[in-house]
N, C-alpha and C positions, 0 to 999 in steps of 0.2 A: 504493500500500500504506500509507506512513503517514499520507497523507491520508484512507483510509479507517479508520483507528485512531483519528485527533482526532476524526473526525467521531461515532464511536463514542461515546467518551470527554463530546463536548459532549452525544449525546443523553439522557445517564444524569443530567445538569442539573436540580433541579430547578427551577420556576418560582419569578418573586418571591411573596413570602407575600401582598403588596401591593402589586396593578399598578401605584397612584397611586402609592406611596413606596417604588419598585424597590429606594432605595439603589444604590452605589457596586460593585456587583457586580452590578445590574438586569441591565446591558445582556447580559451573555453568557448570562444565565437567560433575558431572555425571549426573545432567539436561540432558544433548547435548544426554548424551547417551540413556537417556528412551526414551528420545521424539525422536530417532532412531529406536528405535524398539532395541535398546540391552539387555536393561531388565537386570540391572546392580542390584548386591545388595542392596536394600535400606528397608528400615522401613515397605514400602508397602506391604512386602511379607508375614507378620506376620496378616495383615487387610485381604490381598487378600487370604492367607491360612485359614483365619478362617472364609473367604463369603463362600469360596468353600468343606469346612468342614462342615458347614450347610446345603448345598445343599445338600451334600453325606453323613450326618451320619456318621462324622469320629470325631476326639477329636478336637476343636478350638483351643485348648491351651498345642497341645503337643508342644515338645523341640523346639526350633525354628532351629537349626540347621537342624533339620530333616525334618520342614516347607522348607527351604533354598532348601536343597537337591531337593523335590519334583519339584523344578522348574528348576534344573538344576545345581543349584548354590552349592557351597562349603562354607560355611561361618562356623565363628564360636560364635555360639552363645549359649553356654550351658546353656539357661535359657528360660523361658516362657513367650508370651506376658503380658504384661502391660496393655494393652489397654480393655477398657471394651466391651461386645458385642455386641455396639448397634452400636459400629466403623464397625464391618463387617457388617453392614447394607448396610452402604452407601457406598461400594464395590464392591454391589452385581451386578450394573450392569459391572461391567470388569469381573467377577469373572469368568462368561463362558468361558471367551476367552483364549487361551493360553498364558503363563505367558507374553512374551516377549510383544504380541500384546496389552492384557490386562494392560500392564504399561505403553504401547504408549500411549495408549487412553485415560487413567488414567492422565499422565504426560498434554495428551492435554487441558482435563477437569479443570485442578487445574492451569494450565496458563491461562485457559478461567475466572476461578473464580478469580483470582488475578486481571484479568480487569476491572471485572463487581465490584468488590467492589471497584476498584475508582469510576466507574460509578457512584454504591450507595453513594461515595462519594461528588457528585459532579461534578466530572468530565465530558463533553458532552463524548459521546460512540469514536467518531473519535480519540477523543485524548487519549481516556484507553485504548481503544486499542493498542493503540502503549507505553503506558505506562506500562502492562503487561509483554509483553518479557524484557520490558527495565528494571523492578524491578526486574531480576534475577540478576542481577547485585550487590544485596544486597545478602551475602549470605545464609541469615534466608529465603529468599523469593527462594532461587536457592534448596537450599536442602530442602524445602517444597514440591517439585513439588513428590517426592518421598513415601509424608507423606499425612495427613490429614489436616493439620493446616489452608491449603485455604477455607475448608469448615467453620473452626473457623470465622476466617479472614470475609468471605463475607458474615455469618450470623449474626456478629455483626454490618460489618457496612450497609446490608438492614435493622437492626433493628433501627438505627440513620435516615436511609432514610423514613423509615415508622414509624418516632419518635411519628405522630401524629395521626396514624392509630395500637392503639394497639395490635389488636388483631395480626394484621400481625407482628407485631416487637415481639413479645411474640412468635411469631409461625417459625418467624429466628431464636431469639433464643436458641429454641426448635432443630431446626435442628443442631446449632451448636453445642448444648452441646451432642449431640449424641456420638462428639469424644472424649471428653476428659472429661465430666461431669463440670468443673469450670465455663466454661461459660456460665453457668445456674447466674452466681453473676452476670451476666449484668440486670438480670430483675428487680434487687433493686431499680435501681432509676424511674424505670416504677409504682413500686408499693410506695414507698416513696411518689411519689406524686397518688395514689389514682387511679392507672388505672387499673382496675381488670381485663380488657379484655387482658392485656398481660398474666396473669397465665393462663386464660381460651387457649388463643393459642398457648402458651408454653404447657401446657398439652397435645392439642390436639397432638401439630408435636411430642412428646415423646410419645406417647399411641400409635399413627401409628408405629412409629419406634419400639417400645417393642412388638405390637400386630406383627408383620412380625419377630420380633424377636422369641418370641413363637410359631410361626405355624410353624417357619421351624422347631426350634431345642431348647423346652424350658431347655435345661439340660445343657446348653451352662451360663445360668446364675448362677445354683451353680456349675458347672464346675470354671466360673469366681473367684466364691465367694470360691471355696477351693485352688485354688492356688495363687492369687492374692496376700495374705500378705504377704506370704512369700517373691514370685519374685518382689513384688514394694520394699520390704527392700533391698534385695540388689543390685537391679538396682539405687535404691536411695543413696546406700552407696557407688556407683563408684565414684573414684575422678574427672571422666567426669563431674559429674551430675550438672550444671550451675543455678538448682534450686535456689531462692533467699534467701531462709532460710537456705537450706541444706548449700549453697555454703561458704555464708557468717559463717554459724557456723563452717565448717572442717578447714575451711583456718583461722578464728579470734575467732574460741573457744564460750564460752557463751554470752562475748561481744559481737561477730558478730551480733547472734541470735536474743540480744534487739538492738543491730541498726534497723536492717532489720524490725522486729516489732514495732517497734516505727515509721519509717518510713510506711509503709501499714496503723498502726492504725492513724497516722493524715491526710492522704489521704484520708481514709474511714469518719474518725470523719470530715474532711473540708467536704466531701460532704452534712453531713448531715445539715451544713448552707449554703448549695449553691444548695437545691433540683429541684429547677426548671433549673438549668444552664446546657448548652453542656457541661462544665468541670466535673458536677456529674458523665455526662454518663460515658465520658472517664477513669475518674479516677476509676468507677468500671470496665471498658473492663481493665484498667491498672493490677487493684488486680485481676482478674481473671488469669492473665500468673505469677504475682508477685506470687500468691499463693501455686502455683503448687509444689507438691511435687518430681516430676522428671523432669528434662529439658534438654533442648538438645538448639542447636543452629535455630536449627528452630521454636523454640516454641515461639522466639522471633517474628516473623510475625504476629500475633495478635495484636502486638503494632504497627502497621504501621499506622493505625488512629489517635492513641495518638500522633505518632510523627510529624504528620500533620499537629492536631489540636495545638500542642507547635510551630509548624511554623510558624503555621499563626497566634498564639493570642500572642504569648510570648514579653517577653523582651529579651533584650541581654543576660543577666544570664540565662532562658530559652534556646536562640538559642545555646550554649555553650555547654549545659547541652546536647540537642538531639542531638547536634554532636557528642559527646562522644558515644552516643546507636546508630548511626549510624554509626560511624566508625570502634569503637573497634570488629563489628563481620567480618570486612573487611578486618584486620589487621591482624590476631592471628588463627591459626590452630585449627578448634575448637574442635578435637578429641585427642586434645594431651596437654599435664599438662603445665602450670599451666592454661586452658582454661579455665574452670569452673567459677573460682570469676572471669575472666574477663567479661565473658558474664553476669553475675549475677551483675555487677557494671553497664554492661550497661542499666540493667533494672532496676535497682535503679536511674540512671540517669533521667529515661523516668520517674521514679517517684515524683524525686526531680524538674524537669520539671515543672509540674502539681503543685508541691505546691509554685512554684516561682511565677507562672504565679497567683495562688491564693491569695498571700500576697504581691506582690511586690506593690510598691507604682505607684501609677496611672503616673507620673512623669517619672519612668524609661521608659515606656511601649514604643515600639517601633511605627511608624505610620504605624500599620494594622487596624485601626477603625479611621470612617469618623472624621476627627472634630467635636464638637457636638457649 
């Protein structure tokens, strides 16, 4: 019920005046407008052109502008997708549909998956549910609905829910690293501690995905492999790009570069004395978006778990720290300069988080655990 009132409530939205210059309340407008049926410019057109490229024997990875065009749309994008092709997999079922319908449906799916992974969280179903539309409201989670990142999102946290059934958390894993390949790092702290049946179902859900990949269109993968380096360098070299490494080095030079690394490498080095604990999991779902070599404002949505799990186990330096990754993409235009290291601090934030909550002295710690 009250999730059928938000949903209400967003479709009455209207879109940005200007798809290029969304501004700072872009992302939940052009939400309003997929989940219409407007079938507004976003990310998805580049995923849903290269499902329907497969289907028809046509190039996955021509220009994107001319991707744009086929759907109707004008955009300007004189570069090639990014994404690898095991993302038009999981596209393929909108990919029939006409564009406009095929991004409704799409839009619908990835608000549904933004639910269920509180669900996997925790969450009872009554209340994700309404906690779903209401996370558009973040706008990593609003301009996701666009993208693929919910698939991220709800395949790491079924893997936390099925922490003690391997082979299944291996086998979410497996579907999420479909989009973006990094979140294949979540399976470290599965095998850290000696559980092999997560590689065995992480294999399996990537072999289906790559076996469907090859019957349609196996040319699609050195298709991938001859443009790829080029177009990830200079979509990497936009001053957009919120990456944590990239962002932090354009804007603070070589010093940037060892922050930022030094920060990931004691995250990673803390998990490896802390392998049985939720904070291992998180802190690799963490470096898996910390990693990434292109970023955008939604790629933040992955950390929704991390900032959770800082709520609920942190101390006050913690809660400080996720207010910052929580606010700063609420605050700040995230298509327009200087966006990039802002976004990029808030993910350091969600990192620095995690190491508070790791060393802080038992004494600061807030009352989220029983008295003992």
């Amino acid at each position: 019920m009250l999730a059928g009132v938000e949903i209400a409530v967003l479709l009455i939205l209207p879109a940005p005046a200007n798809p290029d210059k969304p501004g700072i309340e872009g992302g939940i407008r052009t939400a309003a407008a997929q989940l219409r049926g407007s079938g507004p410019p976003v990310d998805l057109v580049q995923d849903y052109a290269g499902a329907r490229a497969l289907m028809y024997d046509h190039d996955p990875y021509e220009v994107l502008t001319r991707a744009y065009a086929r759907v109707g749309l004008t955009w300007p994008a004189e570069h090639r997708s990014t994404h690898p092709p095991t993302a038009f997999i999981l596209v393929l079922p909108v990919a029939w549909l006409p564009w406009r319908i095929g991004a409704a449906v799409w839009a619908v799916l990835m608000l549904a998956a933004i639910a269920a992974a509180w669900w996997a969280l925790g969450v009872p179903w009554e209340i994700a549910s309404a906690l779903g539309p209401l996370t558009l409201l973040w706008p990593p989670a609003a301009w996701s609905i666009g993208q693929l990142t919910p698939v991220w999102l709800l395949g790491i946290a079924l893997a936390w829910r099925w922490r003690d059934q391997p082979a299944r958390a291996g086998a979410a894993i497996g579907v999420a690293a479909l989009t973006k390949l990094l979140p294949a790092v979540s399976l470290v702290p599965f095998l850290l501690r000696r559980r092999v049946r997560s590689l065995a179902g992480f294999g399996i859900a990537v072999a289906i995905g790559v076996g469907v990949l090859l019957a349609l269109g196996a040319g699609a993968v050195t298709r991938y492999l001859a443009v790829s380096a080029e177009t990830a360098r200079d979509q990497a070299g936009r001053g957009e790009n919120a990456a944590l490494l990239w962002a932090f080095g354009h804007q603070l030079g070589i010093a940037g570069v060892a922050v930022a690394l030094v920060l990931v490498g004691a995250v990673l080095a803390t998990s490896l004395t802390r392998m049985a604990s939720e904070w291992t999991f998180w802190a690799w779902s963490w470096a898996g978006v910390a990693l990434l070599p292109i970023a955008w404002i939604y790629s933040l949505l992955p950390l929704l778990p991390v900032i959770v799990f800082c709520l609920r186990r942190g101390n006050v330096v913690a809660h400080v720290l996720v207010a910052v990754a929580i606010v700063v993409p609420m605050v700040i235009d995230p298509f327009g300069l200087p966006g990039a290291i802002q976004l990029a601090c808030a993910n350091a934030a969600a990192g620095l988080a995690l190491l508070t909550i790791a060393y802080a002295p038992a004494a600061t710690r807030l009352a989220s655990e029983p008295a003992r």
